[in-house]
N, C-alpha and C positions, 0 to 999 in steps of 0.2 A: 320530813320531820326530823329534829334535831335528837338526839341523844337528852331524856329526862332522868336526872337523879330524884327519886321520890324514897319517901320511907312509908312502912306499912305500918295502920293502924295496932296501937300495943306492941309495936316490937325497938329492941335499944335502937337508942337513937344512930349509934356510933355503927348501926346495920345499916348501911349503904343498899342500896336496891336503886337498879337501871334499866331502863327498856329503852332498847335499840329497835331501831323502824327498819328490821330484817327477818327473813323466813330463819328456821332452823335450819342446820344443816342433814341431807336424810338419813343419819345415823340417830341424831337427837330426835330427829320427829318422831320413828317407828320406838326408839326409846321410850319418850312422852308420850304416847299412843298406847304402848304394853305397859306404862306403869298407871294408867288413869283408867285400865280396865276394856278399854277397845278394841285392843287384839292386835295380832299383830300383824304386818305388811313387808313385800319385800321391800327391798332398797330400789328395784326399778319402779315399782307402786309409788313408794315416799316419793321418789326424783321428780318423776310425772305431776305428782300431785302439787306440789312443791312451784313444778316449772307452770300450773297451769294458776299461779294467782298472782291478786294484785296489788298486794301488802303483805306483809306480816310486820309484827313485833313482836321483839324476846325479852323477857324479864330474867333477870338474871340476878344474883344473890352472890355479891362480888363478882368472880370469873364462871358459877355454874349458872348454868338454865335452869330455872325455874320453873316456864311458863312459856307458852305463847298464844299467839293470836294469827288468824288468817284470815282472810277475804278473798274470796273467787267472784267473777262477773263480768262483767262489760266497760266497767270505770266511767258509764256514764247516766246509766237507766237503772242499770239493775248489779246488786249489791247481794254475794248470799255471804254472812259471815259462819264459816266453816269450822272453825276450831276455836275455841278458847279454852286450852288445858293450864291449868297448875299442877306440880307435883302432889300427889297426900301429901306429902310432908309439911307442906306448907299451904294445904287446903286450910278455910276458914280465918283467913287473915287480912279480908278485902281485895287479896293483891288480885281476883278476877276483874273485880271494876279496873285497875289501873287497867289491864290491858282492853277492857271495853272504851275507855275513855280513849286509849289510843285510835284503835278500830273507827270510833265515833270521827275522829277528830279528820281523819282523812277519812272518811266518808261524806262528811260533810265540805270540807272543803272540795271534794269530785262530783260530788253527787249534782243530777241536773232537776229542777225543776218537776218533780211527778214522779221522781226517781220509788226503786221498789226496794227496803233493803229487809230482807231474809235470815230467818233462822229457825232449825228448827232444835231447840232447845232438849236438854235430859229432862225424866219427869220430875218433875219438883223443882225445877231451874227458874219456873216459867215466871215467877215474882221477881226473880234475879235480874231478869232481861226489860222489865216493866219498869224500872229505872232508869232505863235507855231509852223510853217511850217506846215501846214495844208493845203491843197488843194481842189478845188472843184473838183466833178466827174460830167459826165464822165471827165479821165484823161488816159494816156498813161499804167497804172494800172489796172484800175478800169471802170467798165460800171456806168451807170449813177446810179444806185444805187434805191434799194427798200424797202420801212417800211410797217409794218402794224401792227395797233393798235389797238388791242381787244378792239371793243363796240364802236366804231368811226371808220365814215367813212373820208375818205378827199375828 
C-alpha cells in the first residue's frame, strides 16, 4: 500500500494527515498504549508484539504519530485486527475510520474466500466497527464468543 495524504473531517484544510502502511516503532506503540488508557508494556512485550503482525498503518499529523492500526493472523484465513488507537487528542475527528479503511483495504486484498476477520472492540465501539460490516455475535456464524485475559478477571 502506497503512502495516502487524507485530511480529517472539520479540520484546516492546509492540516496535512498521512498514513504510512507501517507498524510503530516500540517506543511509540507502549507510548500510544499508556496514553489511550491500556497500560503499559515493556519494550520486549511492544518488540514481540510488533514482530508477531501482518500490517500496520501510522497516521501521522505532519512528522508525529497520531494513530495506528494492526493486524495479527495467518494472512490468509484468519485476520484478528488488534489495535486501532488514536491519540485523545485527536480522538472524535473520524481519523479511526481512516485507519479501518486502511486495515480493510489489505484485508481484503489478502483475505481468501471464507476468510475470518476479528475483533473484539471497547464497550461502545461496537456501532463503530458495524461500518466495516462487522457483526455482533452470537450471529448465524458464530456462538457468542469467548476472551480471557491473563492477570484479569472480568
Amino acid at each position: 500500500m502506497r503512502e495516502a495524504n487524507v485530511r480529517s473531517p472539520g479540520e484546516d484544510m492546509n492540516n496535512q494527515l498521512r498514513i504510512e502502511p507501517r507498524l510503530p516503532s516500540p517506543s511509540q506503540y507502549i507510548q500510544m498504549r499508556d496514553e489511550a488508557g491500556w497500560g503499559l508494556v515493556s519494550e520486549e512485550t511492544a518488540s514481540t508484539c510488533l514482530a508477531g503482525s501482518l500490517y500496520g498503518a501510522c497516521l501521522y499529523d505532519q512528522d508525529t504519530l497520531i494513530g495506528f492500526s494492526r493486524i495479527v493472523g495467518d494472512g490468509a484465513l484468519y485476520f484478528y485486527i488488534a489495535d486501532v488507537v488514536i491519540s485523545p487528542a485527536h480522538k472524535g475527528k473520524g481519523l479511526g475510520a481512516l485507519l479501518m479503511e486502511a486495515v480493510m483495504r489489505h484485508i481484503n486484498t489478502h483475505a481468501q474466500t471464507g476468510a475470518t476477520i476479528a475483533l473484539l472492540p471497547a464497550p461502545g465501539l461496537e456501532h463503530f466497527y458495524s461500518q466495516f460490516g462487522f457483526t455482533p455475535c452470537p450471529n448465524q456464524l458464530f456462538g457468542q464468543g469467548l476472551s480471557l485475559v491473563i492477570g484479569h478477571t472480568v
